[in-house]
C-alpha positions as CSV (number, residue, x, y, z in Angstrom):
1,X,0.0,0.0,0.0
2,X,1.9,3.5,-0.9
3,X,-0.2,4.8,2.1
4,X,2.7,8.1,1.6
5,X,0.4,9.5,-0.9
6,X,-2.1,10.7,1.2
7,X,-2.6,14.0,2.9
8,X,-1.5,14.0,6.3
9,X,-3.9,14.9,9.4
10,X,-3.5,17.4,12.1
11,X,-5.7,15.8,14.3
12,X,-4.0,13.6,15.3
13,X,-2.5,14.0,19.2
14,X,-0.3,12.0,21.3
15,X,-1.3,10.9,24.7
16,X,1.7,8.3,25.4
17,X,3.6,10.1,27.6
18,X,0.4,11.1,29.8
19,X,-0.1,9.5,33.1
20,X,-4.0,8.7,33.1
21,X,-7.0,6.6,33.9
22,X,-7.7,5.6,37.6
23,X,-5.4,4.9,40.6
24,X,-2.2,7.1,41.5
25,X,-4.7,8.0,44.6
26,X,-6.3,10.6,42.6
27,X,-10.3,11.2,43.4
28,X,-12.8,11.6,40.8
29,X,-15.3,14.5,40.6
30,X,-17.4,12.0,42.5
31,X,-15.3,11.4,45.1
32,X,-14.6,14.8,45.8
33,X,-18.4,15.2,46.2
34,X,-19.1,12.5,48.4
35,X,-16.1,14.0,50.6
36,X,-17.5,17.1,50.9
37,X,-21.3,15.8,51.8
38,X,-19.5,13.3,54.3
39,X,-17.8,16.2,56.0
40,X,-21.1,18.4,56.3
41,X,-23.3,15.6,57.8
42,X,-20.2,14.9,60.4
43,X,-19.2,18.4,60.9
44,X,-16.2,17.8,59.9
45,X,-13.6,20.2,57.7
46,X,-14.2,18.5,54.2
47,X,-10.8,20.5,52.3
48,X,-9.2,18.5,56.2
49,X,-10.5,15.4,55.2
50,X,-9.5,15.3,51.6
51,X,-6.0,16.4,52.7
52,X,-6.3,13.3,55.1
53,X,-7.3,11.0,51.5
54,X,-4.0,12.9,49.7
55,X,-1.2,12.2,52.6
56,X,-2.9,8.2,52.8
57,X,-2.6,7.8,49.2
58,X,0.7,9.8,48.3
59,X,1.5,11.9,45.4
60,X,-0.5,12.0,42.6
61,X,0.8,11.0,39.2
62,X,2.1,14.3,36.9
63,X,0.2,15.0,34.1
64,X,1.1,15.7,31.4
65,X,-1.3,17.5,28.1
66,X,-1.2,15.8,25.0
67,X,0.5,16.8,22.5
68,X,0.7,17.2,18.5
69,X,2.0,13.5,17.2
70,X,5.4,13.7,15.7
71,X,5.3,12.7,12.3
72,X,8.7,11.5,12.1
73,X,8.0,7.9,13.5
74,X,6.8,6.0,10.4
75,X,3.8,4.4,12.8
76,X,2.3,8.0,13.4
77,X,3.1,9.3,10.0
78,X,1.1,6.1,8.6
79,X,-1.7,6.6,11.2
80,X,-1.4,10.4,10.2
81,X,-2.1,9.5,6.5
82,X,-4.7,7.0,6.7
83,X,-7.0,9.5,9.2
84,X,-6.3,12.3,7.0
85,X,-7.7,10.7,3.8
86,X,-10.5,9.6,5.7
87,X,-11.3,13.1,6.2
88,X,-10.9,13.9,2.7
89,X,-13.3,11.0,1.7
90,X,-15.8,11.6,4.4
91,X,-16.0,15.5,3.9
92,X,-16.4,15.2,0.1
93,X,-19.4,12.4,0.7
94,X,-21.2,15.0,3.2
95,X,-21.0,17.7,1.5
96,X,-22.5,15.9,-1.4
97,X,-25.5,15.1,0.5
98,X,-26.0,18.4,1.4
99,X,-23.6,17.8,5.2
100,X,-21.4,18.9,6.5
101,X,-18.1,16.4,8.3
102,X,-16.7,17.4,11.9
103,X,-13.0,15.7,11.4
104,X,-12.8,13.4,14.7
105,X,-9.6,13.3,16.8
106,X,-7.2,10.5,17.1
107,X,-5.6,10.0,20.3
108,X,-2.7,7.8,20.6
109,X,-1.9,6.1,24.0
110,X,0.1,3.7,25.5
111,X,-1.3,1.1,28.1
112,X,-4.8,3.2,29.5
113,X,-6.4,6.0,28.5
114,X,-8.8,7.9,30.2
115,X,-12.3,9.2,28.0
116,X,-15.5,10.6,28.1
117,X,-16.5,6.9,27.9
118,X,-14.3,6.2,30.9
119,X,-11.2,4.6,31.4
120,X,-9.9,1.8,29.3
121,X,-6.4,0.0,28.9
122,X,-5.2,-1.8,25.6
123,X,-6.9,-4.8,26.1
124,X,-10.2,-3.4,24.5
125,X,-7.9,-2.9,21.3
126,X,-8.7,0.6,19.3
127,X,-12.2,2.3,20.1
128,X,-14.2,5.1,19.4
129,X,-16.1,7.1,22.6
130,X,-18.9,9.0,21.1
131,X,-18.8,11.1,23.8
132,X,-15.5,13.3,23.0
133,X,-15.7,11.9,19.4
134,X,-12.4,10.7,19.6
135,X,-10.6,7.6,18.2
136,X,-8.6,6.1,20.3
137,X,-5.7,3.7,19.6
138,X,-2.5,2.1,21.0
139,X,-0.2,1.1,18.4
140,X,0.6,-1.6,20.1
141,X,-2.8,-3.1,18.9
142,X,-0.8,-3.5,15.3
143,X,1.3,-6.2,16.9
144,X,-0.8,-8.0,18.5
145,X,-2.8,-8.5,15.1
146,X,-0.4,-10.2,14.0
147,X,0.9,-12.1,16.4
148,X,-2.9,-12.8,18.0
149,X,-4.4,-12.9,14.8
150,X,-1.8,-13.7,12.3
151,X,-3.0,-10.6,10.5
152,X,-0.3,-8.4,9.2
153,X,0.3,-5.2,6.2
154,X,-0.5,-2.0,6.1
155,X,-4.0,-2.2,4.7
156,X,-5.0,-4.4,8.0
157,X,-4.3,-1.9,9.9
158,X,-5.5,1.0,7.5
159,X,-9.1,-0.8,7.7
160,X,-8.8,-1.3,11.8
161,X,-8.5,3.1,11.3
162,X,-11.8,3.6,8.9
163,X,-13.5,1.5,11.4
164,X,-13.5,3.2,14.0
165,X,-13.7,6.3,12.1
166,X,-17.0,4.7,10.6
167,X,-18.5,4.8,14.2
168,X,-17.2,8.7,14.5
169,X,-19.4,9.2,10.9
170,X,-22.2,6.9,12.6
171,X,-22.4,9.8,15.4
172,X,-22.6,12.4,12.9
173,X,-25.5,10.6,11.8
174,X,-27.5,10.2,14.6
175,X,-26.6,6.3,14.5
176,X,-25.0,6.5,18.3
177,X,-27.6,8.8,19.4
178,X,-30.5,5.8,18.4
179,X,-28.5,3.2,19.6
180,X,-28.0,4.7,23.0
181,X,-31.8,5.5,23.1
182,X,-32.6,1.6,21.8
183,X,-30.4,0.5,24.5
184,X,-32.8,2.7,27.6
185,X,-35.8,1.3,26.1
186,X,-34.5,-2.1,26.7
187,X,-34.1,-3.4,23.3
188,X,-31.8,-6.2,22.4
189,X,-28.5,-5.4,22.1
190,X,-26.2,-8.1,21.6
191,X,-27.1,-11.7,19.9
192,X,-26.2,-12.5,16.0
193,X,-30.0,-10.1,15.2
194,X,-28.9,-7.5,17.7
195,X,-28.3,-3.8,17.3
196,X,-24.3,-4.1,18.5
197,X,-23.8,-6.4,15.2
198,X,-25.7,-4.1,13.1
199,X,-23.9,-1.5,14.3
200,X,-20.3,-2.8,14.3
201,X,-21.2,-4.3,10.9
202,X,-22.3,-0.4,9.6
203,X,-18.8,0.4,10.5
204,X,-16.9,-2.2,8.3
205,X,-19.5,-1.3,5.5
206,X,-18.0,2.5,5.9
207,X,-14.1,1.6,6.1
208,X,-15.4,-0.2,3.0
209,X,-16.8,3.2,1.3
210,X,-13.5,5.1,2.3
211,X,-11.3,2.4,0.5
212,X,-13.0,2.5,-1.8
213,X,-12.8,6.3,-2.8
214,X,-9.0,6.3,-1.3
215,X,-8.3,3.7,-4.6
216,X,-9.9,5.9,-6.8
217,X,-8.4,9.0,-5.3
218,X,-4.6,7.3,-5.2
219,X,-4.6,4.1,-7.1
220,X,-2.1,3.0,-3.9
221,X,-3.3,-0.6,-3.3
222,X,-0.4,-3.2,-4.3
223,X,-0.9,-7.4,-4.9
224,X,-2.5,-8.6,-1.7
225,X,-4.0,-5.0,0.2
226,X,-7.1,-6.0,-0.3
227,X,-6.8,-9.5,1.2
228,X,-4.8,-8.1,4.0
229,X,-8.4,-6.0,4.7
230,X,-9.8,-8.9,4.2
231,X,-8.2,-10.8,6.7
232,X,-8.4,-8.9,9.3
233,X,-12.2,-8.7,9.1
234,X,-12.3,-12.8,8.9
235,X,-9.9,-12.6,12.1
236,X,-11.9,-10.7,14.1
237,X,-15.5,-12.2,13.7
238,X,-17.6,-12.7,16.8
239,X,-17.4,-16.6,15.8
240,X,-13.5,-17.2,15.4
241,X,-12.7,-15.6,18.5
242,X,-14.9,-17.3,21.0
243,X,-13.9,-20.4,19.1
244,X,-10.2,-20.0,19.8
245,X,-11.1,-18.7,22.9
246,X,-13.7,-20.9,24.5
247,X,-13.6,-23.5,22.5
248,X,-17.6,-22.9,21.3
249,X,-19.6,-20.4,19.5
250,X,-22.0,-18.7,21.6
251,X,-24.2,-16.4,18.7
252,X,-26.4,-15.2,21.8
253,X,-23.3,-12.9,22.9
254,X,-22.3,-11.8,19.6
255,X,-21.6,-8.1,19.8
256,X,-19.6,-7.6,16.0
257,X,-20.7,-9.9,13.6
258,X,-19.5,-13.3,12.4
259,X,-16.2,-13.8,10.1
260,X,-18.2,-14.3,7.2
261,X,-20.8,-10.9,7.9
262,X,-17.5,-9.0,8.6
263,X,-16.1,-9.4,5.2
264,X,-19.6,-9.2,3.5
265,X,-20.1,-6.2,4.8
266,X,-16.5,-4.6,4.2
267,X,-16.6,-5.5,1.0
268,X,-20.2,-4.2,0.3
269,X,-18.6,-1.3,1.1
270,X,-15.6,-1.0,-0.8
271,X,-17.3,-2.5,-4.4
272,X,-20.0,-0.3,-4.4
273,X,-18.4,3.0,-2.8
274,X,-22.0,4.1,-1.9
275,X,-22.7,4.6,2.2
276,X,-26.5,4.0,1.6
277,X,-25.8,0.6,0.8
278,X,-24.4,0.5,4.4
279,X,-28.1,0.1,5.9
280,X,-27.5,-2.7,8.0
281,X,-30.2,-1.9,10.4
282,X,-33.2,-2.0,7.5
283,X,-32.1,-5.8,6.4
284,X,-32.6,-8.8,7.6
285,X,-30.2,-10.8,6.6
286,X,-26.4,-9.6,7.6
């Protein structure tokens, strides 16, 4: 993939060197208030007691802002390219249908990161929190594709990107906005019918759209790119991974689709270019 020819984002920020998520004896907002309502029904001084909490639990952690990505590491550079001509794709499809695109941020961490979706460490792989509208990603996640997964090249990883920016465009939408309202009504959620597959499977339609117009834009797939994509979406099926990792397939806890739906959809995507084929909520067969 000659992934160099694309525009490079500015939105993408660097969070690695950032102390963050919970622990370090640092109280939430919360916290603090509970303090402060303890300390008025005892009588107590509640700025004495929280000074009490600070000496028990030591220093906090620094912190440290994030920062601008440096573009001089390949990985960012790469992760700087691939967001960028998402943004280019996405803004030129909204403003055809009359739209306009908010560009997301990327945040790039190391170990946990803390959200307006709450704290998370690496294990939950790259994610989106519609709540900041932020992408969030360690890079770490690349090698563990391919040593988890055996999933490897550049593409892979490019499609793991438009993913998650697909569930940044899904916001834009409204899409998070009616999931999050299906969810308080009570309506089923996970299971191989449910709302998370159709959702997760909506995104892999849309990293399908944006490869689709990145080829047309750059001509920059090589022998095999599209297999890599591929791949990775067979890898990561609901199915395969409770199989290798409970030896059984469960379909009542499916929350991203199957193998097979994961490439169907992807591909759906990136042959016809066309988000309104990306209705996965209207059919009934995914």
């Amino acid at each position: 993939m000659r992934w160099k020819k694309a525009r490079r984002s500015d939105n993408v920020v660097d969070a690695r060197g950032r102390s963050g998520g919970i622990g370090g004896g640092r109280l939430s907002l919360a916290g603090v208030a509970i303090v402060v309502v303890i300390g008025l029904l005892s009588g107590q001084d509640p700025m004495q007691i929280l000074g009490q909490l600070a000496d028990q639990s030591g220093p906090a952690p620094t912190q440290q802002s994030s920062t601008p990505a440096n573009g001089d590491d390949p990985q960012v550079a790469f992760v700087q390219s691939i967001l960028g001509d998402t943004e280019d794709t996405w803004r030129a499809l909204f403003q055809q249908s009359g739209q306009q695109y908010r560009d997301p941020t990327l945040v790039l961490f190391r170990g946990g990161v803390s959200s307006a979706c709450g704290f998370a460490n690496s294990a939950v792989g790259p994610f989106y929190c519609p709540g900041d509208r932020q992408v969030y990603l360690d890079l770490q996640f690349f090698d563990e594709m391919a040593s988890r997964f055996s999933v490897a090249g550049d593409f892979a990883q490019a499609y793991v990107i438009a993913h998650e920016v697909g569930h940044h465009v899904q916001t834009l939408l409204g899409v998070s906005q009616q999931m999050q309202a299906a969810r308080q009504r009570g309506a089923r959620m996970e299971g191989d019918n449910g709302l998370l597959v159709r959702q997760e499977l909506q995104a892999d339609c849309f990293a399908g759209v944006w490869a689709n117009h990145a080829q047309q834009r750059h001509d920059w797939l090589e022998e095999g790119d599209l297999e890599e994509a591929l791949n990775a979406a067979n890898a990561i099926g609901d199915d395969r991974l409770q199989q290798q990792s409970q030896g059984r397939v469960v379909p009542d806890a499916f929350t991203h689709g199957t193998s097979a739906q994961r490439v169907k959809w992807f591909r759906t995507g990136f042959d016809s270019g066309d988000p309104t084929r990306c209705d996965t909520f209207q059919t009934q067969r995914l």
